[in-house]
C-alpha positions in Angstrom: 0.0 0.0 0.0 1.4 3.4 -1.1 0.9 6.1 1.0 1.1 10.4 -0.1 3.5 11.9 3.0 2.8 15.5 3.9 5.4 17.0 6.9 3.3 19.2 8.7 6.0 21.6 9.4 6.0 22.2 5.5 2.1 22.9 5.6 0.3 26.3 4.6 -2.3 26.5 6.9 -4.9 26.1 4.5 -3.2 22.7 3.2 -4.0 22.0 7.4 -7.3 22.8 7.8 -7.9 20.8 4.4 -6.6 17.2 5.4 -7.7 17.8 9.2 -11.6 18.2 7.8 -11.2 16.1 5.4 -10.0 12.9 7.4 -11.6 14.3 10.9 -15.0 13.9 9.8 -18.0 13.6 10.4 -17.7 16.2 12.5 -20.8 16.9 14.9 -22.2 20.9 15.0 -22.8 23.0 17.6 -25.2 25.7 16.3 -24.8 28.2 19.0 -26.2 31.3 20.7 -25.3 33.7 22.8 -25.8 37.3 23.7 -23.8 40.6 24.0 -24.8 42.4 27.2 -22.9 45.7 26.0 -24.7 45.7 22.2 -27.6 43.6 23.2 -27.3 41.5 20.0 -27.7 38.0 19.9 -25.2 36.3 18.1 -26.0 32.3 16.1 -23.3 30.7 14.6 -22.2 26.9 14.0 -18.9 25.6 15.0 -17.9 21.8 14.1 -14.7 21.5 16.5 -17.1 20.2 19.2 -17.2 17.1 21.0 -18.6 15.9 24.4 -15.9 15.8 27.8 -17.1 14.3 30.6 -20.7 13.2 32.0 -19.7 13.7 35.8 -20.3 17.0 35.1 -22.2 17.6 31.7 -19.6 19.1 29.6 -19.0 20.0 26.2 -16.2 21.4 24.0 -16.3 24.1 22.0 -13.2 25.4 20.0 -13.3 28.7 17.9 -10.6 30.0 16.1 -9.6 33.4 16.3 -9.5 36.1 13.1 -6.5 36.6 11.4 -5.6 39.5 13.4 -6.0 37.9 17.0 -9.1 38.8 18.0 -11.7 36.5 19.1 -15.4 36.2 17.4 -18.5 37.3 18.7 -19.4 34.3 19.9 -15.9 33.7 22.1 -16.4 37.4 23.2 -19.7 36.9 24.4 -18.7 33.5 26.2 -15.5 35.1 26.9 -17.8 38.4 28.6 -20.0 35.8 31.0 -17.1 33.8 32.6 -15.4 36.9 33.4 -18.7 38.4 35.4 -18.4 34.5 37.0 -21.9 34.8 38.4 -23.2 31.8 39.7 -27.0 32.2 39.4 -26.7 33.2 35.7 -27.8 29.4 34.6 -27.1 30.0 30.6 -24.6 31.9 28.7 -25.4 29.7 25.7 -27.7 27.3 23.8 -26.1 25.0 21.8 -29.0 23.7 18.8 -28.2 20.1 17.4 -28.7 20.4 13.5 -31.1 18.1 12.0 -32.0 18.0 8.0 -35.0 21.0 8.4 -32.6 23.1 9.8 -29.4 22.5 8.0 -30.4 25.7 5.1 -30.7 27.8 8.2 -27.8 27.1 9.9 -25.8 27.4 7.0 -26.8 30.9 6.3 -25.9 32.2 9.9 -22.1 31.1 8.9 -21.8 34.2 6.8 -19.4 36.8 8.4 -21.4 40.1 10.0 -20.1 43.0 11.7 -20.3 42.6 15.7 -23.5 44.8 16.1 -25.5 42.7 13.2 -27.3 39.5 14.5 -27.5 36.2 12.3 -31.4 35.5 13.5 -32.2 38.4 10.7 -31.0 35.7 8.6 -33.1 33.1 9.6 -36.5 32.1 7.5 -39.6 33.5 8.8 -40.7 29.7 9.6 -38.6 29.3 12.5 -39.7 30.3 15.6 -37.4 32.0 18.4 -38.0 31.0 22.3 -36.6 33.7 24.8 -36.3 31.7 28.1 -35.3 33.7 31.5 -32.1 34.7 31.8 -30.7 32.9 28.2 -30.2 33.8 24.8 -32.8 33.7 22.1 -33.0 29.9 21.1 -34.7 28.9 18.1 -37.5 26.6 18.9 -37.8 24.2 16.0 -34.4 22.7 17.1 -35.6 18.7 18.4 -32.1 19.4 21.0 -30.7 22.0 22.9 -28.3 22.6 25.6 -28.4 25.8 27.7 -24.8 25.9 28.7 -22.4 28.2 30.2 -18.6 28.5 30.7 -16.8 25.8 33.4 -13.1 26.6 32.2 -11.7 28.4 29.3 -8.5 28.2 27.7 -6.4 30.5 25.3 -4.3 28.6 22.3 -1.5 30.1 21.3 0.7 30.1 18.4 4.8 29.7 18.2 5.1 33.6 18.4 2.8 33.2 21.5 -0.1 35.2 19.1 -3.0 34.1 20.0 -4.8 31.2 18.0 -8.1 29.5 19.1 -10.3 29.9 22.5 -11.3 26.2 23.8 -14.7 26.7 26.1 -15.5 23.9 28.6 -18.7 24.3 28.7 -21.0 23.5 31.3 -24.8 22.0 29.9 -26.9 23.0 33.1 -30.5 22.3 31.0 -31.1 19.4 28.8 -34.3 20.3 26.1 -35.4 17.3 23.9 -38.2 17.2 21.8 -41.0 14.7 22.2 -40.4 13.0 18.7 -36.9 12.5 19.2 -37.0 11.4 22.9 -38.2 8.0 24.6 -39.4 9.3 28.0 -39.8 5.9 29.8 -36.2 4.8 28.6 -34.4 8.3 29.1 -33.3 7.2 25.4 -32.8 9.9 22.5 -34.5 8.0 19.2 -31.4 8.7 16.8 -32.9 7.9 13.4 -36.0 10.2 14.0 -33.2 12.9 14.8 -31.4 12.0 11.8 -28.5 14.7 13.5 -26.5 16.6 10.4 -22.7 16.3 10.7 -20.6 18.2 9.1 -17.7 17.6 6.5 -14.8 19.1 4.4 -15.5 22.1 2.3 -19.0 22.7 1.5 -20.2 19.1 2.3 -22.3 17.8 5.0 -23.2 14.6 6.3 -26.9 13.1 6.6 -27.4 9.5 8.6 -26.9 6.6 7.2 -26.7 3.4 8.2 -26.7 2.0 11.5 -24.7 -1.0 13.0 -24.8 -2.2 16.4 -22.4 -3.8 18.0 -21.8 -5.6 21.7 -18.6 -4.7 23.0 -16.2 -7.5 24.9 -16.9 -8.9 28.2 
């Protein structure tokens, strides 16, 4: 078997991010929103470097890269903004939306790149429906999962010149929202063919479910 080498010292970043995606995949998405206290615009944007971390305490990981000149996005800034007031009551700095096949269109239009005082909910279609809850950001209601989270620790990658890189939220999911068609009450059990989740790929591409297999692990 023959085998292209690439050294990753010899990389352009782009050449990177390509073969990471590419081979990474698929990738679940965390369609996420929070809320700037100081412009009081709600910010909705999907991020696919997110995995779960532990179930002793419910957490998540969320990693966003930062812009070319250093600075983080909205959505680390706003994150960023409610760990630094570290107030205990404030239950939810976030909601993070699993992505399912009716709101993959959405979702993909809220990626597009909007000054800081411009929300991406002007974006969505007039058939989805926004929830305000106490105390969270806007949510959009036709999502069968969300997660009201907020920040447990927070962590600043830098780069070899010490610039910084990517901010890596653990985040905390205090409120778990499942809808009733996706969700076997008696069993606790989340039905994952009716939620047919949307993962996502490299470039342009997504992923829809596909085949299941089960199988018992070892004794």
């Amino acid at each position: 078997m023959s085998h292209y080498h690439y050294s990753a010292d010899q990389l352009s970043q782009k050449q990177a991010y390509k073969f990471l995606t590419g081979a990474i995949a698929p990738r679940p998405i965390a369609w996420i929103s929070t809320h700037n206290l100081e412009t009081r615009v709600t910010n909705l944007a999907p991020f696919s470097f997110f995995t779960i971390l532990s179930s002793r305490i419910p957490l998540v990981m969320l990693s966003v890269n930062r812009r070319p000149d250093g600075t983080p996005k909205d959505t680390a800034r706003n994150l960023l903004a409610a760990q630094e007031t570290k107030n205990e009551t404030a239950r939810t700095a976030g909601v993070i939306h699993i992505v399912t096949p009716e709101l993959l269109s959405a979702m993909n239009q809220t990626a597009a790149s909007l000054s800081f005082t411009d929300s991406e909910l002007e974006l969505l279609p007039d058939e989805l429906q926004l929830l305000q809850e106490k105390d969270a950001p806007l949510a959009v209601e036709n999502a069968k999962i969300r997660f009201n989270v907020r920040p447990f620790q927070h962590q600043l990658l830098t780069d070899r010149s010490d610039l910084p890189m990517t901010d890596i939220f653990y985040l905390e999911v205090t409120d778990f929202y499942f809808d009733e068609t996706v969700f076997d009450a008696k069993r606790e059990y989340i039905l994952t063919e009716k939620l047919a989740p949307v993962a996502r790929l490299a470039g342009n591409d997504y992923s829809h479910l596909g085949l299941l297999e089960t199988l018992r692990r070892p004794d």
